[in-house]
ModelCIF file with pLDDT and N, C-alpha, C, O atoms, coordinates in Angstrom:
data_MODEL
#
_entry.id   MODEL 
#
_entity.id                         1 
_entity.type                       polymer 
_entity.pdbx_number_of_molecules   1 
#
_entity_poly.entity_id                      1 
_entity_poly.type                           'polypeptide(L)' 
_entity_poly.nstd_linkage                   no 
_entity_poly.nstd_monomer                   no 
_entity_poly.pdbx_seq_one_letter_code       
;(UNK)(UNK)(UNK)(UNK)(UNK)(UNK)(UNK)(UNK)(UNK)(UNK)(UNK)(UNK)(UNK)(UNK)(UNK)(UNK)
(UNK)(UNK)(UNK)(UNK)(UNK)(UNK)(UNK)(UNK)(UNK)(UNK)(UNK)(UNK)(UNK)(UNK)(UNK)(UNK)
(UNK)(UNK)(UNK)(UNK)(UNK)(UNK)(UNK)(UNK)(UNK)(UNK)(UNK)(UNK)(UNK)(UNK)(UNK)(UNK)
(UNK)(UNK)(UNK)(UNK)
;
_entity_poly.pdbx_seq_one_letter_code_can   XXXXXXXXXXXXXXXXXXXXXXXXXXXXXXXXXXXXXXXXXXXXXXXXXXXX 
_entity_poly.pdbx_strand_id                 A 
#
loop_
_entity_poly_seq.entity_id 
_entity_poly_seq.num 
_entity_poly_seq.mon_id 
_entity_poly_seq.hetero 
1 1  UNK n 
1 2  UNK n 
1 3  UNK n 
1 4  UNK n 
1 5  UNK n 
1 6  UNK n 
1 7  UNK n 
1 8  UNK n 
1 9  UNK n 
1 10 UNK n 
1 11 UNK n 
1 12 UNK n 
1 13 UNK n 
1 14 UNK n 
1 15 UNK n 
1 16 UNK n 
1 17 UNK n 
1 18 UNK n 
1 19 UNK n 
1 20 UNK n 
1 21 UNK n 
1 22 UNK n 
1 23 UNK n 
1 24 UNK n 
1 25 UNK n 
1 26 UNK n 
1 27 UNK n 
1 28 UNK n 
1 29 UNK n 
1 30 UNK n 
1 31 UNK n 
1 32 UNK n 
1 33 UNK n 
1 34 UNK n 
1 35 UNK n 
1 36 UNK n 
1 37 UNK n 
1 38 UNK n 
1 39 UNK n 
1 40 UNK n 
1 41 UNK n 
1 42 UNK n 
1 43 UNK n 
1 44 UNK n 
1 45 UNK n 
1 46 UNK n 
1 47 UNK n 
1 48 UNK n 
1 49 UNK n 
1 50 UNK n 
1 51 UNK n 
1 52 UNK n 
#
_struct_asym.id          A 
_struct_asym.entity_id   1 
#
loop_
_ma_qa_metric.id 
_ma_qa_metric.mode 
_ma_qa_metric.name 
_ma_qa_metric.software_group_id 
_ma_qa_metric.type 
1 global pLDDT . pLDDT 
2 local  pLDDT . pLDDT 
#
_ma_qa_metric_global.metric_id      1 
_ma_qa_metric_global.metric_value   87.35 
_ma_qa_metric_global.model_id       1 
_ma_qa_metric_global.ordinal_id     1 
#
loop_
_ma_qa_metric_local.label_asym_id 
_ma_qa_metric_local.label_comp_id 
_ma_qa_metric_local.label_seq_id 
_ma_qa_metric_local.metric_id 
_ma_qa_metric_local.metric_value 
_ma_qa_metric_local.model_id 
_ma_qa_metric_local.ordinal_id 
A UNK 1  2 84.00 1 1  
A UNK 2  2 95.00 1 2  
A UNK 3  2 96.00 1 3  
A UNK 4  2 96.00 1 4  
A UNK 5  2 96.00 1 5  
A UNK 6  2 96.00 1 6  
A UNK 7  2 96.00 1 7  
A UNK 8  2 96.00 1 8  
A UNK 9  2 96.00 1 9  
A UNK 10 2 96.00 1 10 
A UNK 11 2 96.00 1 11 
A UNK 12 2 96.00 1 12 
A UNK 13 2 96.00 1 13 
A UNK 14 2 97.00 1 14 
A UNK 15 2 97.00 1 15 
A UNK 16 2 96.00 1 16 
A UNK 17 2 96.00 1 17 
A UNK 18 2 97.00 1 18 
A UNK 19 2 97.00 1 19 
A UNK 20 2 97.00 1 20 
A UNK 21 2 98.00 1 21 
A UNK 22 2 98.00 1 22 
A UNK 23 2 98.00 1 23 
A UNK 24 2 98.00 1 24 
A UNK 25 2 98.00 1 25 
A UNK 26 2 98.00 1 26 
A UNK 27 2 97.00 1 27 
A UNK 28 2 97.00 1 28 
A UNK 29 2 96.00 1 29 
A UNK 30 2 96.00 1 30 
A UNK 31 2 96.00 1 31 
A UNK 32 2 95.00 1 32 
A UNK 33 2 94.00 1 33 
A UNK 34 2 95.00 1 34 
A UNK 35 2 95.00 1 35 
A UNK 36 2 92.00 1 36 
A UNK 37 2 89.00 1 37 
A UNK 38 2 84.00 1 38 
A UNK 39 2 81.00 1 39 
A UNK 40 2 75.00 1 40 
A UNK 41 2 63.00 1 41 
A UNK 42 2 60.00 1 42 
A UNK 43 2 61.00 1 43 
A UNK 44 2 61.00 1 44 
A UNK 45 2 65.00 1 45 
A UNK 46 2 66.00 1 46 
A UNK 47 2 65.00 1 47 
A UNK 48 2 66.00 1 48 
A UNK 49 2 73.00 1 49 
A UNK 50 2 68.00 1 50 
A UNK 51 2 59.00 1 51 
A UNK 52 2 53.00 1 52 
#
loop_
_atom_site.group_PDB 
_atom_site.id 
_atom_site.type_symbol 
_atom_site.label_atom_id 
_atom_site.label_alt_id 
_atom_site.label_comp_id 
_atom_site.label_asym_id 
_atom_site.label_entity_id 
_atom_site.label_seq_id 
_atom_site.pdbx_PDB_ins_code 
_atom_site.Cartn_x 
_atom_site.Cartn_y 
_atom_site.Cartn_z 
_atom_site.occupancy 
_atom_site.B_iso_or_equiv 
_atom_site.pdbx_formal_charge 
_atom_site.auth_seq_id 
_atom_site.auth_comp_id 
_atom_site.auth_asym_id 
_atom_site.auth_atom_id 
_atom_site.pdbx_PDB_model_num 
ATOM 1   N N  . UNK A 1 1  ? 2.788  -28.415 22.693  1.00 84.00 ? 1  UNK A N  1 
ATOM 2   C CA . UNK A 1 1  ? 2.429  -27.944 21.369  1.00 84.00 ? 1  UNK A CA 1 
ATOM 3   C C  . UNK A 1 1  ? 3.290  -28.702 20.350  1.00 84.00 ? 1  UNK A C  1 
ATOM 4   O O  . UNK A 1 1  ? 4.485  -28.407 20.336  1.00 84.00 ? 1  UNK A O  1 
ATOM 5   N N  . UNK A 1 2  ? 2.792  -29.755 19.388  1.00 95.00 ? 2  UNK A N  1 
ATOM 6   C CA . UNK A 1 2  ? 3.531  -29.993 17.933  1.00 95.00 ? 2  UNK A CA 1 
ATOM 7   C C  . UNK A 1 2  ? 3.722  -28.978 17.333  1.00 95.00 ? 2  UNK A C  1 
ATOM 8   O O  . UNK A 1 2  ? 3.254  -27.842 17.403  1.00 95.00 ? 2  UNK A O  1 
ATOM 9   N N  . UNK A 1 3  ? 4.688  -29.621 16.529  1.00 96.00 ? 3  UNK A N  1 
ATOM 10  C CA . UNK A 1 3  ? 5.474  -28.861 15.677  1.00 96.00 ? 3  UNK A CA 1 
ATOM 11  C C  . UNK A 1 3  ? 4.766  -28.305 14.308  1.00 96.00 ? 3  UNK A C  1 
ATOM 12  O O  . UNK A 1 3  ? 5.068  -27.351 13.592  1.00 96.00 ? 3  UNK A O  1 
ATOM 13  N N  . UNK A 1 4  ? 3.604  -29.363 14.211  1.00 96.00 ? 4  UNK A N  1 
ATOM 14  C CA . UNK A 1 4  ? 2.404  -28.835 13.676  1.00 96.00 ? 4  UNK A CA 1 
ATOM 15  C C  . UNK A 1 4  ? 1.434  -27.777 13.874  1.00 96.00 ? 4  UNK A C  1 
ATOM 16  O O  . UNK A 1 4  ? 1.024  -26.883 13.134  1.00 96.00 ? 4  UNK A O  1 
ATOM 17  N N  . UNK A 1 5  ? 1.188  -28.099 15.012  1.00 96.00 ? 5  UNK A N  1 
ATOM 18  C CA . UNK A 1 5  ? 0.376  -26.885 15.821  1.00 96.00 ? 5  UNK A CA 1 
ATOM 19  C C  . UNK A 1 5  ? 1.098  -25.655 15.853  1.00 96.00 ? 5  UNK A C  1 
ATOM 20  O O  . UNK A 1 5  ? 0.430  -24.712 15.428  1.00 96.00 ? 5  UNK A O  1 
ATOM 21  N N  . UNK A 1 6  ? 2.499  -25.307 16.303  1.00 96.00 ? 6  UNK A N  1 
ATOM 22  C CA . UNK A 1 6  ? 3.138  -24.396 16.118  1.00 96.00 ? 6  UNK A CA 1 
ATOM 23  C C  . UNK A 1 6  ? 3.401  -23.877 14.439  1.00 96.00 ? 6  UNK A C  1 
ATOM 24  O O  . UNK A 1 6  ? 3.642  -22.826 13.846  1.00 96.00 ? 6  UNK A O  1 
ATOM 25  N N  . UNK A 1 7  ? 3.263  -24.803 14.232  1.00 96.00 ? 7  UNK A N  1 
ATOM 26  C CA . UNK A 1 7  ? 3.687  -23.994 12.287  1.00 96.00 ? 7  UNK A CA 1 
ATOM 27  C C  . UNK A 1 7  ? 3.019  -23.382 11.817  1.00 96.00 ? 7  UNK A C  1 
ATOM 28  O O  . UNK A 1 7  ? 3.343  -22.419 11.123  1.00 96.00 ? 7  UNK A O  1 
ATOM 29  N N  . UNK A 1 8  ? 1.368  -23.909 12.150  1.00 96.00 ? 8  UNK A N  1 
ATOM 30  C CA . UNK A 1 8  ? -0.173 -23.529 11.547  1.00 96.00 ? 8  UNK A CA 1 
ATOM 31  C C  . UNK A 1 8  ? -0.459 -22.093 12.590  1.00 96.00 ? 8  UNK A C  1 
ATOM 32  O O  . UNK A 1 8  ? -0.966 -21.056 12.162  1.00 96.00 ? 8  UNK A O  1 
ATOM 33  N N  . UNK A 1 9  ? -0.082 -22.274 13.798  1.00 96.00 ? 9  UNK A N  1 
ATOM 34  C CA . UNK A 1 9  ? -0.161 -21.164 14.653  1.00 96.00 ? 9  UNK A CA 1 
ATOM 35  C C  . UNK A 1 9  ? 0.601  -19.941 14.213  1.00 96.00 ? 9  UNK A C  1 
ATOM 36  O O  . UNK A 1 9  ? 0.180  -18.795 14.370  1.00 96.00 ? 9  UNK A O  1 
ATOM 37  N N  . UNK A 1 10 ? 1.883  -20.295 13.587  1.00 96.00 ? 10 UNK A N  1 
ATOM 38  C CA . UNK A 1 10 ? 2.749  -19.324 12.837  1.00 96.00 ? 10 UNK A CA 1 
ATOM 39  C C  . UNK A 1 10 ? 2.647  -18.351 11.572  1.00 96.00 ? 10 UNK A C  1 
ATOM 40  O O  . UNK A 1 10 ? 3.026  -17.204 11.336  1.00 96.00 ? 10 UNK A O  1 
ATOM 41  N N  . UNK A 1 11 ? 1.810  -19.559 10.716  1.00 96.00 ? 11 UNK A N  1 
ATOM 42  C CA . UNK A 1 11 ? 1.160  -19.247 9.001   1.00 96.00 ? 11 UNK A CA 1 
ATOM 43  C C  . UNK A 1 11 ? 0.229  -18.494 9.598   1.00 96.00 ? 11 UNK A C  1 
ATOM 44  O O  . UNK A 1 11 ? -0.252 -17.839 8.674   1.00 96.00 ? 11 UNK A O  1 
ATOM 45  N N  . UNK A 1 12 ? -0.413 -18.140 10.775  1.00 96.00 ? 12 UNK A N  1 
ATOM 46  C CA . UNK A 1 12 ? -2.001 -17.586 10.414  1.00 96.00 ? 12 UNK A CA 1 
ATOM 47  C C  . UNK A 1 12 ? -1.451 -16.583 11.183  1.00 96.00 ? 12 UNK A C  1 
ATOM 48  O O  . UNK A 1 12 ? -1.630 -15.515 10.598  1.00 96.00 ? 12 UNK A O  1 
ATOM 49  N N  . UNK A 1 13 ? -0.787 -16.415 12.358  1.00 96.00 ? 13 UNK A N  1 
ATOM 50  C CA . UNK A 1 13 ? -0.046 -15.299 12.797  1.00 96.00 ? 13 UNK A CA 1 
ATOM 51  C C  . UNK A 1 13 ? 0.631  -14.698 12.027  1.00 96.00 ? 13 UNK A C  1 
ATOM 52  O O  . UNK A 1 13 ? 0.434  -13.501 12.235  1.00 96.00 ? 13 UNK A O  1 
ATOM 53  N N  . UNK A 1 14 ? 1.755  -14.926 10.766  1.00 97.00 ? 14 UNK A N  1 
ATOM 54  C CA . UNK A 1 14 ? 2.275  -14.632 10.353  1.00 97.00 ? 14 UNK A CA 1 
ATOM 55  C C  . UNK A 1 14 ? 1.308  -13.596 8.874   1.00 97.00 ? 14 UNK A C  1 
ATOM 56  O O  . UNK A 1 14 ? 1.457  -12.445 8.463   1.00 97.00 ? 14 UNK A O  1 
ATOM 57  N N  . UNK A 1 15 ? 0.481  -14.583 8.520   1.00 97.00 ? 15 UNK A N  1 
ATOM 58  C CA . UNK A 1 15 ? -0.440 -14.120 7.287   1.00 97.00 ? 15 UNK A CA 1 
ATOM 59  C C  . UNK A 1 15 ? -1.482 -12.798 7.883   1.00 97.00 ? 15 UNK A C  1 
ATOM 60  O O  . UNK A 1 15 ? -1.820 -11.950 7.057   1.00 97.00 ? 15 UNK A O  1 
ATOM 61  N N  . UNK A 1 16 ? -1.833 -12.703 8.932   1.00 96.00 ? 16 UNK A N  1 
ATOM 62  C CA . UNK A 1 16 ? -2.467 -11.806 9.737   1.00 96.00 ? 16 UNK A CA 1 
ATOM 63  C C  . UNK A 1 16 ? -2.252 -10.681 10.095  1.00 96.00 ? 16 UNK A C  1 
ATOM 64  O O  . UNK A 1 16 ? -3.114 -9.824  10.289  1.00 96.00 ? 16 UNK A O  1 
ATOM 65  N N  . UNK A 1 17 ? -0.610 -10.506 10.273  1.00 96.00 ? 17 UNK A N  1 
ATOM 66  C CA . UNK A 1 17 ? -0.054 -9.582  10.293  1.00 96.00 ? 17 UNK A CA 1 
ATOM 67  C C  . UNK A 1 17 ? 0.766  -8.874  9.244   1.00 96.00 ? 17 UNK A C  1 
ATOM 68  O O  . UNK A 1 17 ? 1.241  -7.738  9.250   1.00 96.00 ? 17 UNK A O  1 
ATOM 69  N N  . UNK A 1 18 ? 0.800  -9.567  8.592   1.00 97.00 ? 18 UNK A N  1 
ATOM 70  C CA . UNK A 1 18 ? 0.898  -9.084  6.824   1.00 97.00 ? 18 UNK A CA 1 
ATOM 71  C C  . UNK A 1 18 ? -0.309 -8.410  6.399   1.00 97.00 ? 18 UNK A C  1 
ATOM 72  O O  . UNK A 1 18 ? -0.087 -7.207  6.264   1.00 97.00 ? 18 UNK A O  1 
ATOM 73  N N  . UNK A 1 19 ? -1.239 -8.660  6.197   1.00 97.00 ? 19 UNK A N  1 
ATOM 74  C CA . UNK A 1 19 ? -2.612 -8.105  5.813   1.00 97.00 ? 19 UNK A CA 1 
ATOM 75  C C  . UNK A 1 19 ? -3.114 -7.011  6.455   1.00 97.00 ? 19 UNK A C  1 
ATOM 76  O O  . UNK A 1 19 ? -3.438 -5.998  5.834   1.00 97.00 ? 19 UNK A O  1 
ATOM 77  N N  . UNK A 1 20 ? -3.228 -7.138  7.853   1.00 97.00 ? 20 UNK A N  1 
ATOM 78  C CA . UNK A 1 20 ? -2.894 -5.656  8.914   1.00 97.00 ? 20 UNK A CA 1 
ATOM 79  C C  . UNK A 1 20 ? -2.097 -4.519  8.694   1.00 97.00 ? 20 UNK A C  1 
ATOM 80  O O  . UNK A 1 20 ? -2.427 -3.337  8.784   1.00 97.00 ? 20 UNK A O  1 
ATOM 81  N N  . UNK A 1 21 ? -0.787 -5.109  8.334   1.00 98.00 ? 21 UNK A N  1 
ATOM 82  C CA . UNK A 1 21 ? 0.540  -4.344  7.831   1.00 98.00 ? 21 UNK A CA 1 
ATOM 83  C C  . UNK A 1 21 ? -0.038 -3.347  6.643   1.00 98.00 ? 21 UNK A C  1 
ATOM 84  O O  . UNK A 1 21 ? -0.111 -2.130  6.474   1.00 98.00 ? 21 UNK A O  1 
ATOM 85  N N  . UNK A 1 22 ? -0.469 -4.733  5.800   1.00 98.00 ? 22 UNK A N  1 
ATOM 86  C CA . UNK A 1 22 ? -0.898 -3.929  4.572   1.00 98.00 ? 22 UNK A CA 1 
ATOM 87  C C  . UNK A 1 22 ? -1.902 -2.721  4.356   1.00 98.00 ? 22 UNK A C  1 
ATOM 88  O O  . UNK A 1 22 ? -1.776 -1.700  3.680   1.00 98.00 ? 22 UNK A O  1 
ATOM 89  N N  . UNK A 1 23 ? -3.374 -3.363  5.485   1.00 98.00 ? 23 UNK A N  1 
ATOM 90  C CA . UNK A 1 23 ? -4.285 -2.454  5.329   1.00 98.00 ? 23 UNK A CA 1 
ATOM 91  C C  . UNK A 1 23 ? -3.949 -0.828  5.917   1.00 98.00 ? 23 UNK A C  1 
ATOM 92  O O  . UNK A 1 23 ? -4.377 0.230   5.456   1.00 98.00 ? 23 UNK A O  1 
ATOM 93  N N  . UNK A 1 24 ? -3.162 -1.015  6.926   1.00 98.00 ? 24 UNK A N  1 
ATOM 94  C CA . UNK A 1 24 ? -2.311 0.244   7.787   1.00 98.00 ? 24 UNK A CA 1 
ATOM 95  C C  . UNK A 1 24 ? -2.142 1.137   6.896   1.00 98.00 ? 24 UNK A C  1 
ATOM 96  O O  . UNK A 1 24 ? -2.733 2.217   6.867   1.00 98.00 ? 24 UNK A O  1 
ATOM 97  N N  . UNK A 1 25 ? -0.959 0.572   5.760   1.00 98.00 ? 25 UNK A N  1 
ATOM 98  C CA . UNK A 1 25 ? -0.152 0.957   4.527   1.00 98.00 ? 25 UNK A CA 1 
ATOM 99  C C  . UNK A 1 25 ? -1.398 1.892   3.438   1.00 98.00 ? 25 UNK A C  1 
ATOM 100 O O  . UNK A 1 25 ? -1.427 3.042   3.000   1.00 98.00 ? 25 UNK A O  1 
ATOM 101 N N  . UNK A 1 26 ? -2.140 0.926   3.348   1.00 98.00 ? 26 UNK A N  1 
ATOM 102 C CA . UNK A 1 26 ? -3.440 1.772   2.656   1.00 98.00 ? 26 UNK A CA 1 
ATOM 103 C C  . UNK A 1 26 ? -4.486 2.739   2.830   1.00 98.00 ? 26 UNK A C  1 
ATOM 104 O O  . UNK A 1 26 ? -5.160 3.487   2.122   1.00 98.00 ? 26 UNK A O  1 
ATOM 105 N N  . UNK A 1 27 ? -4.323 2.333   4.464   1.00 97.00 ? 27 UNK A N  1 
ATOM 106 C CA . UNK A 1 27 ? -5.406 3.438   4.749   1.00 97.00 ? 27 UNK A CA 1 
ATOM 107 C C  . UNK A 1 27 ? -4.363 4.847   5.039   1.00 97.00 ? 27 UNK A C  1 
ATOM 108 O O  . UNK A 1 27 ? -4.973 5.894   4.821   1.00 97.00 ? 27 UNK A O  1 
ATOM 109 N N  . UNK A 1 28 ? -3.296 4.992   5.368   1.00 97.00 ? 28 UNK A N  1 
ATOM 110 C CA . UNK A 1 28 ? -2.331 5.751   5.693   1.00 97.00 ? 28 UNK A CA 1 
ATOM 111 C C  . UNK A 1 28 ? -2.247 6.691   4.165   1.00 97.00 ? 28 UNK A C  1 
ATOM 112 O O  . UNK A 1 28 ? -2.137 7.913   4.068   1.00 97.00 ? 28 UNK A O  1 
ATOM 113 N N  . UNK A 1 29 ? -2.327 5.792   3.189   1.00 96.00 ? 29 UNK A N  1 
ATOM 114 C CA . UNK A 1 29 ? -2.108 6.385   1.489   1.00 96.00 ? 29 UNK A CA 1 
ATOM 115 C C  . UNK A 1 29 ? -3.132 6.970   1.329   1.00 96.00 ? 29 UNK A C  1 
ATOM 116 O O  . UNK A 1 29 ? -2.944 8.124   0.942   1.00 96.00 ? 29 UNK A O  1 
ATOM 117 N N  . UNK A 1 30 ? -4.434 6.619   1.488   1.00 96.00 ? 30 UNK A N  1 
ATOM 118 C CA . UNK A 1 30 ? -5.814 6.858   1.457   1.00 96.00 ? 30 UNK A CA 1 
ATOM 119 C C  . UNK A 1 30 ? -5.600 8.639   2.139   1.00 96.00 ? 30 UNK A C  1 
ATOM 120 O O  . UNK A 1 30 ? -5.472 9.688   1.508   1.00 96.00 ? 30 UNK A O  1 
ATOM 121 N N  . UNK A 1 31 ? -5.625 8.457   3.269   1.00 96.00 ? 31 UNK A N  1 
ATOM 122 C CA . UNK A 1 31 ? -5.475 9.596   4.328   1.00 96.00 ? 31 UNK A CA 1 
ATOM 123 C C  . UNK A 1 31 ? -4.686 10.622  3.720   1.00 96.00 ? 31 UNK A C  1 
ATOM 124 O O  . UNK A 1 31 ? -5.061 11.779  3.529   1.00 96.00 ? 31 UNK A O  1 
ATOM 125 N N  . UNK A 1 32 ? -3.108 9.934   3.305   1.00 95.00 ? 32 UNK A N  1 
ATOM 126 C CA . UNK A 1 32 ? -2.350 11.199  2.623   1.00 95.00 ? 32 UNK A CA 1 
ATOM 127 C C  . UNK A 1 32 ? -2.927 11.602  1.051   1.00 95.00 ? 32 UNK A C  1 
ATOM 128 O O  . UNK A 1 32 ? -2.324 12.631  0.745   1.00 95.00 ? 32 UNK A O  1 
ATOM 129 N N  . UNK A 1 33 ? -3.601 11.315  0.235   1.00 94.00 ? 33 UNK A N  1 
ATOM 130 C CA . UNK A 1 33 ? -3.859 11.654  -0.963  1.00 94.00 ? 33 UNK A CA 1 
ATOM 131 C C  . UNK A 1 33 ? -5.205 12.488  -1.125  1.00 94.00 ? 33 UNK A C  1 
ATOM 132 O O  . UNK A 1 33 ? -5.656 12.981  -2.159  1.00 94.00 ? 33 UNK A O  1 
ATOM 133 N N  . UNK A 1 34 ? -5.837 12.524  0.429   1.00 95.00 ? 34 UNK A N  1 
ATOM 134 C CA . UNK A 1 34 ? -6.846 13.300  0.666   1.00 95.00 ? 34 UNK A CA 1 
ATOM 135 C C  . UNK A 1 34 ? -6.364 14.535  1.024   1.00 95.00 ? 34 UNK A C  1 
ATOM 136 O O  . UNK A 1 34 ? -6.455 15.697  0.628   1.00 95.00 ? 34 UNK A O  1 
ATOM 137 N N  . UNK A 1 35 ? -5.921 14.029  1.742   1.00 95.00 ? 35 UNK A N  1 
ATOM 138 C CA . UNK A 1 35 ? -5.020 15.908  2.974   1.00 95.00 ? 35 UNK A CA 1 
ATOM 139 C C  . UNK A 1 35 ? -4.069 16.756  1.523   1.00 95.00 ? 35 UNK A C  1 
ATOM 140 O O  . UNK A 1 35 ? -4.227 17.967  1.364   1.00 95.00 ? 35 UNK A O  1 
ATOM 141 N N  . UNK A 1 36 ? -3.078 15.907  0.522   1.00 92.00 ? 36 UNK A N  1 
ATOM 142 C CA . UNK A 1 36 ? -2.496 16.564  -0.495  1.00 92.00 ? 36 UNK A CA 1 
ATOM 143 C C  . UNK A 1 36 ? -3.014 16.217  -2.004  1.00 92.00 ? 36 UNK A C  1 
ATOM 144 O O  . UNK A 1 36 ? -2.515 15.307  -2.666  1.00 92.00 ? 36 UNK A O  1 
ATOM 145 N N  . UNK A 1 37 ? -3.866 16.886  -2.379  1.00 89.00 ? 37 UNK A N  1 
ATOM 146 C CA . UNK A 1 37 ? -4.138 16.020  -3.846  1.00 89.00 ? 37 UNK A CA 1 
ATOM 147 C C  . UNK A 1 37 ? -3.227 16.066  -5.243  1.00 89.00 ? 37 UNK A C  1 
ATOM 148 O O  . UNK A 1 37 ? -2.105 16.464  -4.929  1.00 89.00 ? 37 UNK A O  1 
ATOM 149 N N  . UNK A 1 38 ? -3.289 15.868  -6.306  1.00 84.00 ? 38 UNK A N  1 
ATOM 150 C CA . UNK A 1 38 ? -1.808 15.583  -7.242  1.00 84.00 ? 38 UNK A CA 1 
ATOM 151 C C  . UNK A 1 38 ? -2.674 16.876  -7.902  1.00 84.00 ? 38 UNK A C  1 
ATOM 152 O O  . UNK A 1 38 ? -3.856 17.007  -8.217  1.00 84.00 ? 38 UNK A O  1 
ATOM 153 N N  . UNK A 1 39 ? -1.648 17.650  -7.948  1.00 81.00 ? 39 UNK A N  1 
ATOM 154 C CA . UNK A 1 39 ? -1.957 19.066  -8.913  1.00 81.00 ? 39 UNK A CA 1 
ATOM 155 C C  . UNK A 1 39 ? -2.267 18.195  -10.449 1.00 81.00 ? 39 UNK A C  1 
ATOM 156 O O  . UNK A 1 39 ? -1.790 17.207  -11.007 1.00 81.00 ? 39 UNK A O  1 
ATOM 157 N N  . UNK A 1 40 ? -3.601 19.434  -10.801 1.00 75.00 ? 40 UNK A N  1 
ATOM 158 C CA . UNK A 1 40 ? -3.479 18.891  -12.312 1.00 75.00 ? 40 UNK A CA 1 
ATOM 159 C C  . UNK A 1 40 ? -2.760 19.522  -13.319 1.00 75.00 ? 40 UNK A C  1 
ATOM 160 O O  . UNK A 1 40 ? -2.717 20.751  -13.374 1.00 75.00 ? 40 UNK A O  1 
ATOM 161 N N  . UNK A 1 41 ? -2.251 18.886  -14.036 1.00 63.00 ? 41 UNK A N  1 
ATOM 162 C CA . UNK A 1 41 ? -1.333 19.027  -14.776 1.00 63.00 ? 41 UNK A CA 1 
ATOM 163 C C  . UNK A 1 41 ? -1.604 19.586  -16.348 1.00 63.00 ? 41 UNK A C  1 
ATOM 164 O O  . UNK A 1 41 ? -1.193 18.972  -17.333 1.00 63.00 ? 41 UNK A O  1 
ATOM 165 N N  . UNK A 1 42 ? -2.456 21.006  -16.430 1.00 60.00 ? 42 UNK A N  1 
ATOM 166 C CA . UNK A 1 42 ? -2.923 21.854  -17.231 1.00 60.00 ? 42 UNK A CA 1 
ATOM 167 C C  . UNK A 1 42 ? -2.251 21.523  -18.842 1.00 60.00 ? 42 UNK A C  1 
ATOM 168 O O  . UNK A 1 42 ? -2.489 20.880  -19.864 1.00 60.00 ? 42 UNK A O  1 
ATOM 169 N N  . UNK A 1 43 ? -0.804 22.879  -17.975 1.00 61.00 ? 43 UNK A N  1 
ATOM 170 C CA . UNK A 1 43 ? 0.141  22.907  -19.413 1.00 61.00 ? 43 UNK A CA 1 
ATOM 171 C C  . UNK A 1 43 ? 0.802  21.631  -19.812 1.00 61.00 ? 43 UNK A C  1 
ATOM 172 O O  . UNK A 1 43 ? 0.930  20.661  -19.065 1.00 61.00 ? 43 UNK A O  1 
ATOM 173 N N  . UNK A 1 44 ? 1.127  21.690  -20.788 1.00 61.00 ? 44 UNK A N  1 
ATOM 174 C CA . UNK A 1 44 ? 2.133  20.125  -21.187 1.00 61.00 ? 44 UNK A CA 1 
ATOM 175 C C  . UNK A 1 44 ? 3.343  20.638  -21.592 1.00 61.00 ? 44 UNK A C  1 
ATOM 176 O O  . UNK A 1 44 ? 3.633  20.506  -22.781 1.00 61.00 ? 44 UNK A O  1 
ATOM 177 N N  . UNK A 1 45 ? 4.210  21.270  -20.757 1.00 65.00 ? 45 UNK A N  1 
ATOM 178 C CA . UNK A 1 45 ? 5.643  22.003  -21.202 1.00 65.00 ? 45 UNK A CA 1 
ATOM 179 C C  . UNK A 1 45 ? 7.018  21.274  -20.710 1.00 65.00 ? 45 UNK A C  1 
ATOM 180 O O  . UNK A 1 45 ? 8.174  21.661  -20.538 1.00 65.00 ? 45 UNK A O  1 
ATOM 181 N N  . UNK A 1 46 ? 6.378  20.117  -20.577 1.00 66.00 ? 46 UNK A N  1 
ATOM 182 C CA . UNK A 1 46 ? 7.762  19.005  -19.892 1.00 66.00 ? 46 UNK A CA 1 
ATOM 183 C C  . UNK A 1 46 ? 6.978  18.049  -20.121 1.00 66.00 ? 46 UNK A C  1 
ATOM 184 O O  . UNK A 1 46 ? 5.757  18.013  -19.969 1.00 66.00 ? 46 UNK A O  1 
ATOM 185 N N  . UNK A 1 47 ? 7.840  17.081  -20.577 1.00 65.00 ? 47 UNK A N  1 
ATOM 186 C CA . UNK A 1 47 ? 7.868  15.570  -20.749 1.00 65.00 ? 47 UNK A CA 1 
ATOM 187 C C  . UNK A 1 47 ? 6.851  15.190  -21.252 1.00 65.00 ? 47 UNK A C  1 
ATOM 188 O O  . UNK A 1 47 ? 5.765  15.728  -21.039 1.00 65.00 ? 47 UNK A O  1 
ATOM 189 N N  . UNK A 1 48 ? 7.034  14.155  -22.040 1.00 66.00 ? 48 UNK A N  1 
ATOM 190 C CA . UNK A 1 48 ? 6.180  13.257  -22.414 1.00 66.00 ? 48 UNK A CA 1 
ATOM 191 C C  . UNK A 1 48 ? 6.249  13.444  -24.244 1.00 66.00 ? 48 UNK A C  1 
ATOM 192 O O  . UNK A 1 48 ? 6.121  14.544  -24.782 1.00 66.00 ? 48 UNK A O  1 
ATOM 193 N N  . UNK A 1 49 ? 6.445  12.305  -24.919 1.00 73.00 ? 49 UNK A N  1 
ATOM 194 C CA . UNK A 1 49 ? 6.033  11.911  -26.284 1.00 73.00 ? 49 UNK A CA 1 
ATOM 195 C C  . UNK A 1 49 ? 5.129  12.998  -26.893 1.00 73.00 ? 49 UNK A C  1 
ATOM 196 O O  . UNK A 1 49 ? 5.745  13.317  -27.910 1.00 73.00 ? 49 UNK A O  1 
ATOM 197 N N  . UNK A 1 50 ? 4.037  13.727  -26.838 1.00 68.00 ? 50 UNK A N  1 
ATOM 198 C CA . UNK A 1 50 ? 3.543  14.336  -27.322 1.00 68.00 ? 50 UNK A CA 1 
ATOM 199 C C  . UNK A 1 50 ? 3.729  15.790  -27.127 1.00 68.00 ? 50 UNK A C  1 
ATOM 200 O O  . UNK A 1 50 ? 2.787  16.538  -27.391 1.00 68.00 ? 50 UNK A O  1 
ATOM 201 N N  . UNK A 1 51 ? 5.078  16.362  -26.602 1.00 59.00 ? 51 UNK A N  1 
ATOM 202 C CA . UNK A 1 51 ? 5.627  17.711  -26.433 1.00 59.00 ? 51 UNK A CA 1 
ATOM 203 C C  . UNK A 1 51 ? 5.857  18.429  -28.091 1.00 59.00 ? 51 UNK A C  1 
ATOM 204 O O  . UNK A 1 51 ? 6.188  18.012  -29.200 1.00 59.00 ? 51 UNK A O  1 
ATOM 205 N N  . UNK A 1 52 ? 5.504  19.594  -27.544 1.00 53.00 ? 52 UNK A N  1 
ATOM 206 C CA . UNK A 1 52 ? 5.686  19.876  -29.360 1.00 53.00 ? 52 UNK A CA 1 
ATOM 207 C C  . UNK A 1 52 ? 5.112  20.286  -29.948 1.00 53.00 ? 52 UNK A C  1 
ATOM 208 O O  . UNK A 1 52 ? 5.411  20.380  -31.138 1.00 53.00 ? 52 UNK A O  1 
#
């Protein structure tokens, strides 16, 4: 194997498993924002510029 062949073998292994990594990461977020959803936030009695 060149040192070529090994590098290009590396970038696409390497880029492949980044993107995998990533989609994991998303579908995992996906999954948790279903199972807990973000309360809505009715009153406005904390924070924000327009308190008051």
């Amino acid at each position: 194997m060149t040192n070529t062949t090994f590098g290009l073998t590396l970038l696409i292994v390497g880029m492949g498993g980044t993107l995998a990594t990533l989609a994991l990461l998303a579908g995992c977020l996906r999954l948790l924002t279903k199972l807990f959803p973000a309360e809505d936030g009715g009153d406005k009695k904390t924070g924000g510029p327009d308190r008051g």
